[in-house]
C-alpha positions in Angstrom: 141.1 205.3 100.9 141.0 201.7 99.6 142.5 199.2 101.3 144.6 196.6 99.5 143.2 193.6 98.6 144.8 190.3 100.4 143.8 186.9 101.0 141.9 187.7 103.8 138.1 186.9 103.4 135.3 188.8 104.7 133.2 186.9 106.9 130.0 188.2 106.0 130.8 186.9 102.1 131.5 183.6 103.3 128.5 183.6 104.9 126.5 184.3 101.9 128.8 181.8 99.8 126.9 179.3 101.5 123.8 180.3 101.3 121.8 177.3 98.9 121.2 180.3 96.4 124.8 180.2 95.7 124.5 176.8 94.5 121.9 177.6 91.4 124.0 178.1 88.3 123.8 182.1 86.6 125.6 183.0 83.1 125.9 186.4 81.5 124.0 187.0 78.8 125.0 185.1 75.6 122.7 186.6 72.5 124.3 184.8 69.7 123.5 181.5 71.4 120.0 182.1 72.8 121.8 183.0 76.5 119.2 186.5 76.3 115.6 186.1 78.3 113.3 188.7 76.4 115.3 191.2 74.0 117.9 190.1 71.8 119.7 192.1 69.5 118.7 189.5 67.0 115.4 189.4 67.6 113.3 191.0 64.3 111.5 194.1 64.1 107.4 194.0 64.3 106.5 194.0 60.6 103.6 192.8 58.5 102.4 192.8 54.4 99.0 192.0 53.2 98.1 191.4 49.4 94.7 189.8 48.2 94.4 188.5 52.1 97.5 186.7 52.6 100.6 187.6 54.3 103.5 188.0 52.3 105.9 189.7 54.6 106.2 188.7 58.6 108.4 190.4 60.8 110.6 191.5 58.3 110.9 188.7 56.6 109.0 187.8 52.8 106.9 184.7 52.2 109.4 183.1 49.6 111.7 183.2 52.7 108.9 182.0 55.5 110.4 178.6 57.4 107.6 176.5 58.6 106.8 178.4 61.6 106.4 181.6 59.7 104.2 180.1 57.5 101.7 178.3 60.0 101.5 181.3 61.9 100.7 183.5 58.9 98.4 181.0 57.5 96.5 179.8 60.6 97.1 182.3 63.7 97.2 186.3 62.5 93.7 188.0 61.5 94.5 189.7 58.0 91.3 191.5 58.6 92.7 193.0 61.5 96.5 193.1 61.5 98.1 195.8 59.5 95.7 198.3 62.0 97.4 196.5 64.9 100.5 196.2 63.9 100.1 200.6 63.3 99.5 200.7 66.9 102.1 201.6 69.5 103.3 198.9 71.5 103.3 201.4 75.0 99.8 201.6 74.5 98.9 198.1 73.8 100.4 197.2 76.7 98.6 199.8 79.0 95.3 198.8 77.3 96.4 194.9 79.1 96.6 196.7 82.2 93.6 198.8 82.5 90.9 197.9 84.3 88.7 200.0 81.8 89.7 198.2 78.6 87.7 194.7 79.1 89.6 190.7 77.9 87.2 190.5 74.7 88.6 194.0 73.4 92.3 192.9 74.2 92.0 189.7 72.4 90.5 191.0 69.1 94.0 193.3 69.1 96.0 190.6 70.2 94.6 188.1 66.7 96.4 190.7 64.6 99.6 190.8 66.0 102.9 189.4 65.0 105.3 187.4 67.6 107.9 190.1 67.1 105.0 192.8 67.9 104.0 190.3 71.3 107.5 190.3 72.2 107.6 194.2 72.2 104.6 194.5 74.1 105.5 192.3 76.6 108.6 194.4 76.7 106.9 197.1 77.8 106.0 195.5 81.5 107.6 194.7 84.3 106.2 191.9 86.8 103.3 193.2 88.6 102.0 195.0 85.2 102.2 191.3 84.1 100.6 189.9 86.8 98.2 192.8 86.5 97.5 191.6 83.4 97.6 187.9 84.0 94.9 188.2 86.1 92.6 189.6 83.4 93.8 187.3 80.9 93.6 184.3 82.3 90.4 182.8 80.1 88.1 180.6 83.3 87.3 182.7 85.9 88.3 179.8 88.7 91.9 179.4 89.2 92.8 175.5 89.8 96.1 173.2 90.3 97.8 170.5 88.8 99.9 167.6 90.5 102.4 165.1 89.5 101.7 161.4 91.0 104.5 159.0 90.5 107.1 156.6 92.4 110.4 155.2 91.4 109.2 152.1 92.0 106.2 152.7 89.6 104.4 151.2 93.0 100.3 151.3 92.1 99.5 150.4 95.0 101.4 153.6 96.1 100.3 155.4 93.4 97.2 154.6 93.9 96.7 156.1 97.4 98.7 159.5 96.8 96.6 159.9 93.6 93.5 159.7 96.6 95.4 162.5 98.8 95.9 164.6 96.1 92.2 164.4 94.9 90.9 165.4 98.6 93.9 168.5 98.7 91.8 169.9 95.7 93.9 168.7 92.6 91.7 168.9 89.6 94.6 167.5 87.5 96.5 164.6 88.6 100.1 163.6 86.0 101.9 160.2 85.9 104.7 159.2 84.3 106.8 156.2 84.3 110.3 155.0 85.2 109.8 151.3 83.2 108.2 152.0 80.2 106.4 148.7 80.3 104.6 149.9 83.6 102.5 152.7 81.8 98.9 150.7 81.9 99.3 150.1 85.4 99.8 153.8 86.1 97.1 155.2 83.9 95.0 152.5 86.0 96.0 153.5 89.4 96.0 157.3 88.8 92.1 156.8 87.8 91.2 154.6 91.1 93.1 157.1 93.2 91.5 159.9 91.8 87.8 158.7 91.4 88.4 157.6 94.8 88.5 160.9 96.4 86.1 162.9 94.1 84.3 162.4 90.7 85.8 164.6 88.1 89.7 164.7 88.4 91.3 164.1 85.3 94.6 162.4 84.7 97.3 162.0 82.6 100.1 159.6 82.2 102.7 161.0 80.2 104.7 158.5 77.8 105.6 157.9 74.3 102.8 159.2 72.7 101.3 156.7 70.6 101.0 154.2 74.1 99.4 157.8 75.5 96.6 158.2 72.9 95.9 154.4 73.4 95.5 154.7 77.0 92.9 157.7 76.7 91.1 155.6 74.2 90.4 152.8 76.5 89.1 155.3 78.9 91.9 155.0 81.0 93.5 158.2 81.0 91.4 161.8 80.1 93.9 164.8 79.5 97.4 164.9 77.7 99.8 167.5 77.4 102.7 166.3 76.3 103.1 167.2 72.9 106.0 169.7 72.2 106.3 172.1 70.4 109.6 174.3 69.1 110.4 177.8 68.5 113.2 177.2 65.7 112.6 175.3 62.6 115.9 173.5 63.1 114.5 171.8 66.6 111.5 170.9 65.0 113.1 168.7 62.7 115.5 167.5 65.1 112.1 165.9 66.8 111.3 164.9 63.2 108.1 166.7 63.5 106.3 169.8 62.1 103.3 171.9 62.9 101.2 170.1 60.7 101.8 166.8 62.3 101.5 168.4 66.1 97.9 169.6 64.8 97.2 166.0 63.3 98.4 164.8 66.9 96.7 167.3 68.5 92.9 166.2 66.8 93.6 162.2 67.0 93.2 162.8 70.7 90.4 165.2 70.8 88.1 163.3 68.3 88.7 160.3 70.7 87.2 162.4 73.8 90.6 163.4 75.7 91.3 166.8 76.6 94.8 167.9 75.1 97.0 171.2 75.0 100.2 171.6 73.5 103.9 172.2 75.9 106.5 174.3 74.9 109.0 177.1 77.4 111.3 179.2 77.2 114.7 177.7 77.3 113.8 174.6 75.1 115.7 175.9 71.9 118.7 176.8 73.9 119.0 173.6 75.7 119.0 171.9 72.1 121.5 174.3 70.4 118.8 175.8 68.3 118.0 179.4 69.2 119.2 180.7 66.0 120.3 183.8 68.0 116.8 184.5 69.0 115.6 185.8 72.3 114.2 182.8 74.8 110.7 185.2 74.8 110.5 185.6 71.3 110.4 181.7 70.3 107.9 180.6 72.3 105.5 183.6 71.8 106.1 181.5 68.0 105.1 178.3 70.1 102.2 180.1 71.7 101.3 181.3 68.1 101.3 177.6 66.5 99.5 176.4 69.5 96.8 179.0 69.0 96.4 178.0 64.9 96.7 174.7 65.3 93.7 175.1 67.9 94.3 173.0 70.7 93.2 174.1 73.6 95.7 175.8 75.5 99.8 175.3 76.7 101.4 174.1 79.3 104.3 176.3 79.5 106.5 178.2 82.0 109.5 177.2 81.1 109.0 173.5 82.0 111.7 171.2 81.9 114.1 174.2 80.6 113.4 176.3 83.5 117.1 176.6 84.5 118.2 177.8 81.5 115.8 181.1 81.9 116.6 181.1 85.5 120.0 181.6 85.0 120.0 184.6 83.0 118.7 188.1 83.5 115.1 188.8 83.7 114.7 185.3 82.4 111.8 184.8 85.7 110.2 187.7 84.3 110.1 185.9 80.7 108.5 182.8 82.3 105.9 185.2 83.8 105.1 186.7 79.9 105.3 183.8 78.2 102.1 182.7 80.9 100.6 185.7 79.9 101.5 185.6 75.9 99.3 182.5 76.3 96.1 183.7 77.6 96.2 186.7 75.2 95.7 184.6 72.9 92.5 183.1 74.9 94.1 179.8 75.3 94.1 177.6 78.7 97.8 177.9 80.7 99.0 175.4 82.9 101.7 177.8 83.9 104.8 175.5 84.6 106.3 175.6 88.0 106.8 171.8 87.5 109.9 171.5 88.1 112.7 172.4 90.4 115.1 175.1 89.5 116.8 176.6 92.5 118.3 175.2 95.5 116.9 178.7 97.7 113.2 178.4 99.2 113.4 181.8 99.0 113.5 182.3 95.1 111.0 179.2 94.1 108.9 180.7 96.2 109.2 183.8 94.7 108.7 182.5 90.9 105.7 180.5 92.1 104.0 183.5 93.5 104.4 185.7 90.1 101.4 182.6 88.8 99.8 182.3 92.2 98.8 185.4 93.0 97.0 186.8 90.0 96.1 183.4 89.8 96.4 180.6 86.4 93.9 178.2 84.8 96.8 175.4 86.3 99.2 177.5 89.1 101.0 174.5 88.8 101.6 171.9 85.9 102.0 170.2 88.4 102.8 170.0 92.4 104.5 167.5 93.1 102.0 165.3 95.6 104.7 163.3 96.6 108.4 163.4 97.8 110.2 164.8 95.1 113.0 161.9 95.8 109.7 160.4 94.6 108.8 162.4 91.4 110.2 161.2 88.4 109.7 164.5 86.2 112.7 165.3 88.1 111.2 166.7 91.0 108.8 169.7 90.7 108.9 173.2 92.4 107.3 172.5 95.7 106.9 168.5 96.9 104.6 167.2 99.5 107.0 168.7 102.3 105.8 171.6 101.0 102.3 171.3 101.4 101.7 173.2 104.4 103.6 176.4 103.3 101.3 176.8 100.5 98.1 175.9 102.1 99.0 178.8 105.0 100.5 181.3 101.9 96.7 180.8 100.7 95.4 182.0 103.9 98.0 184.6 104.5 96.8 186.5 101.4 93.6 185.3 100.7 94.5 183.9 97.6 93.0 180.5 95.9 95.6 178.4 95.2 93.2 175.8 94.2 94.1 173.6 97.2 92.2 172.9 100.8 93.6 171.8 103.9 92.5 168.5 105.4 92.7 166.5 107.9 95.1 163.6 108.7 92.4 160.6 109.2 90.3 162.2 106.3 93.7 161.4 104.2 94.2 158.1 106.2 90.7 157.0 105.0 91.0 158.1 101.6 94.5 156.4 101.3 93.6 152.6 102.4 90.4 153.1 100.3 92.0 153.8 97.3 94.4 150.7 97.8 92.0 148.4 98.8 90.0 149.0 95.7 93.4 148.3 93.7 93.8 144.9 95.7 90.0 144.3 94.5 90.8 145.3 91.0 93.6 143.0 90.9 92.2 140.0 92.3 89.5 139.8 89.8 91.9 140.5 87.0 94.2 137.6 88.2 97.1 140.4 88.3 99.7 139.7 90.6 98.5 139.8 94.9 98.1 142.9 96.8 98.5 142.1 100.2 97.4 143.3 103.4 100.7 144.3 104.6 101.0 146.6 101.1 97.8 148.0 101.9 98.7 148.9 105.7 101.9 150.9 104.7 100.2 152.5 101.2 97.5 153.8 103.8 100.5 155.3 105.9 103.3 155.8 103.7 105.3 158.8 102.8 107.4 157.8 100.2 108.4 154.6 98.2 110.8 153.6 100.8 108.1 152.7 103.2 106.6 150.0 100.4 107.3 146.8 100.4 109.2 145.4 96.8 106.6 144.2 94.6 107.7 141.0 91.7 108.7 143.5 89.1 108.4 140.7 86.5 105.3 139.5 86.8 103.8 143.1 87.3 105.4 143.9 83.9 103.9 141.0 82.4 99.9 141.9 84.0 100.3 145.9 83.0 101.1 144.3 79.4 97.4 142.4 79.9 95.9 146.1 79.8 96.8 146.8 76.6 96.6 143.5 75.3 93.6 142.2 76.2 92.4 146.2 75.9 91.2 146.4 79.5 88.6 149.8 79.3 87.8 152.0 82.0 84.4 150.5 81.8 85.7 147.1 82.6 87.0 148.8 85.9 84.1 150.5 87.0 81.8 147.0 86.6 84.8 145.5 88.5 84.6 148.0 91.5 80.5 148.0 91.6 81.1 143.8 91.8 83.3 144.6 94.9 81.7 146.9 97.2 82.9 150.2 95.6 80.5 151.7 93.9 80.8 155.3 94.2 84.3 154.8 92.8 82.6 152.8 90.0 79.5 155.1 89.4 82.2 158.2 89.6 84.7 157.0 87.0 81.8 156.1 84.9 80.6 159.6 84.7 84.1 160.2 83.7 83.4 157.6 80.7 80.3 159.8 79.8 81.9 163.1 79.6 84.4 161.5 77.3 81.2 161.0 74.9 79.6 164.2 75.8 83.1 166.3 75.0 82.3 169.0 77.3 85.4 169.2 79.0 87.0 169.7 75.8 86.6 173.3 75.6 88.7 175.8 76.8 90.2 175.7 80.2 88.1 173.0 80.7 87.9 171.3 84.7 85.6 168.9 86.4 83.8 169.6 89.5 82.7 167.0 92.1 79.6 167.7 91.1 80.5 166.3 87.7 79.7 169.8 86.2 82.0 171.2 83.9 83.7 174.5 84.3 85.8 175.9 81.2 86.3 179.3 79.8 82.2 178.8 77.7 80.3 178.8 80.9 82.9 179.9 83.8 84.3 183.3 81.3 87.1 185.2 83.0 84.8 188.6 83.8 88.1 190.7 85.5 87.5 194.6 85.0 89.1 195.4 88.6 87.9 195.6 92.1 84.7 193.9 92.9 84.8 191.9 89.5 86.3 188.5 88.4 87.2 185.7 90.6 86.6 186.6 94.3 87.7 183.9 97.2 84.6 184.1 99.5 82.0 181.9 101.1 82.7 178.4 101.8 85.9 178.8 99.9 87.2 181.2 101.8 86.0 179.2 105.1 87.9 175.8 103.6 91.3 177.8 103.5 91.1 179.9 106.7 90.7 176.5 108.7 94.5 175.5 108.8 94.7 172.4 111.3 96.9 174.5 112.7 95.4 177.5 113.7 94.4 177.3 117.2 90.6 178.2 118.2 89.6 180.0 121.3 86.8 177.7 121.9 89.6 175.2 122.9 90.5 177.1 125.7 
């Protein structure tokens, strides 16, 4: 018998009313606007003509009607050599052939060059998480997973910077991402990024993301290395809201490569929502089209997982198993993913831990794009997944399952060291460039700081007016690094250098491309992703294994 309903609460509810995962935001599904993770009712059917090797009909839809997305992808992206005997193929057994172990990465990725986004979407369909993450792990195109940080202050603090770029480069960061909070501040936070970095180990590239015109110039004074903040859109009608097209993306895309920096295209699922442009379309289904334009255009990977979107996926069903395949879309399509969990979405522990997992595990060319390596009171991309505080929990999660996150534990006076080195070589840096003093008392709480609140305020004037010098007076990386030898710090110098050289050289522009401390190059040419199950691929072993078992934390028996 039921018992009428009065206004007396159950405890147990109001318990889990306040639980912090009842402060994220969820919706119903909403097709017409987007509101639908990976299957909406709107989404086409798999479909594809060929005549005289060009495509004249793509997912349902003929050439006379293509928009501009159609038309890249059917121009640059789809194999017509392969497609119409992919596209006969059942989608079931596509996506058993990602799973099995038997059925190697190469063989996968000649199928997946003749498919369609609407024949992706229903392959993806056809998984559930761990068959994703199954998958992902094969997929993934370098064999050595890595990470990705974001280093950046409300202040816009380089002294600051400067230092956390140094911790982050000892935790194992082989990407290190700046942005700004004054615009004007941009050269000095390419600069300090570089010295942080090159501080703790050669090879760490950096980023500052900005407008991009000010980006490209700061790679091309040797300043900054990677960039990955070009956007691109699922719907036509955002694209031209950004008044850009693929065409100029792929212009974009090559001024930066011919000038030596490493770039790959962003996109997520969400994106088109957020700016009223879905067109009705599933979230899944437009960015397996940005995936598609990224692979044509032929940068060299994505940075997607949602990204800046992410709670516009994550309120919706499925829509965390849609940031998981749109990983995976990207490395069937042998591009380099820096797989999102960049920034925060959900007030539980509980569930970001859980999203971040579905890329750590099987394990990502970037897990994250990026960890925050500071506070994220601190991170001005609006705080990312995981924040400093959080640093511990992954570093033990590593041990716990034997799984390389691409970060070490290390000690507290290693990072103590590492900190008031990076900021004294600022306070060198700045002296000879007449820039506005450093002093002793910035250094001593950079060295020992947690967050921008422990700096003393800088004269934000007349910083603005020496960052402008950089690009003015077109300050180089090279400039730096005979600065640095003058002073004293000469492994600094010698290592940013090196960084100078690969530029030339253009190694690191191939797929998946990192930098080791050894200033060798890893990417998906010489470091292939060999997965074909147990015993093959990637295994954590060896001194590896050793650097992430030894937790400060764990106790030894020898001490007693």
């Amino acid at each position: 018998m039921n018992r009428t309903v009065t206004a007396k609460r159950s405890k147990r509810f109001k318990v889990l009313e306040d639980r912090p995962v009842n402060k994220d935001g969820f919706v119903q599904e909403w097709p017409e606007q987007g509101f639908v993770a990976m299957s909406s009712p709107h989404d086409p059917a798999p479909s594809i003509k060929i005549e005289d090797g060009k495509i004249i009909e793509l997912d349902g839809r003929r050439r006379e009607d293509f928009d501009m997305l159609d038309q890249f992808i059917a121009d640059y992206t789809i194999d017509v050599a392969t497609a119409e005997a992919v596209m006969k193929m059942d989608s079931v057994d596509i996506a058993r052939k990602l799973v099995d172990i038997h059925v190697s990465r190469s063989e996968m990725l000649r199928i997946v060059k003749g498919m369609t986004p609407a024949k992706v979407v229903d392959v993806l369909n056809q998984l559930n998480v761990v068959e994703m993450m199954m998958a992902l792990q094969k997929m993934r195109a370098r064999k050595t997973p890595a990470n990705q940080c974001h280093v950046t202050n409300v202040r816009d603090n380089p002294v600051l910077m400067a230092a956390d770029a140094a911790e982050a480069g000892i935790l194992g960061f082989d990407e290190q991402e700046t942005t700004v909070g004054i615009v004007r501040y941009a050269p000095f936070n390419a600069l300090a990024l570089l010295v942080g970095s090159q501080t703790a180990r050669g090879g760490i590239l950096t980023q500052d993301a900005l407008e991009e015109a000010t980006e490209l110039r700061l790679a091309m004074l040797g300043l900054t290395t990677y960039a990955e903040t070009i956007s691109i859109y699922g719907t036509e009608s955002v694209f031209k809201d950004g008044d850009d097209t693929p065409w100029s993306k792929s212009f974009l895309a090559s001024a930066y490569a011919s000038r030596g920096a490493k770039m790959r295209f962003t996109s997520g699922t969400g994106s088109e929502v957020q700016m009223a442009g879905a067109e009705g379309k599933s979230m899944l289904y437009l960015e397996v089209r940005c995936v598609m334009m990224a692979k044509g255009a032929g940068v060299q990977g994505l940075q997607n997982g949602s990204i800046s979107c992410i709670g516009i996926p994550a309120s919706v069903p499925s829509g965390l198993r849609a940031v998981l395949a749109e990983n995976l879309a990207t490395t069937m399509f042998d591009l380099e993913v820096a797989s999102g969990n960049d920034q925060t979405f959900s007030h539980s522990e509980i569930r970001r831990s859980a999203k971040m997992l579905c890329q750590m595990l099987p394990g990502t060319d970037f897990i994250f794009s990026g960890f925050s390596a500071v506070p994220n009171s601190d991170d001005m991309f609006a705080g990312s997944n995981m924040d400093s505080s959080d640093m511990d929990d992954y570093l033990i999660i590593q041990r716990d399952m034997m799984v390389d996150g691409g970060l070490k534990p290390v000690e507290e006076s290693e990072v103590i060291n590492v900190r008031y080195k990076a900021a004294k070589a600022m306070q060198a840096i700045f002296e000879e460039l007449g820039f506005p003093q450093i002093t002793e008392e910035e250094i001593e709480a950079a060295t020992y700081a947690n967050s921008s609140e422990d700096m003393p305020k800088r004269n934000v004037v007349e910083d603005l007016k020496a960052a402008e010098r950089i690009l003015k007076e077109g300050i180089t990386g090279f400039n730096i690094a005979v600065i640095l030898a003058r002073r004293g710090y000469r492994e600094t110098a010698e290592r940013i250098f090196d960084m100078l050289k690969q530029k030339v050289a253009g190694d690191y522009l191939h797929t998946s491309a990192i930098i080791n401390a050894k200033n060798v190059v890893l990417s998906a040419v010489n470091d292939e992703n060999d997965y074909k199950g147990p015993g093959t691929g990637y295994r954590l072993g060896g001194k590896r294994w050793e650097e992430i078992k030894n937790i400060r934390q764990a106790i030894s028996p020898s001490d007693y």
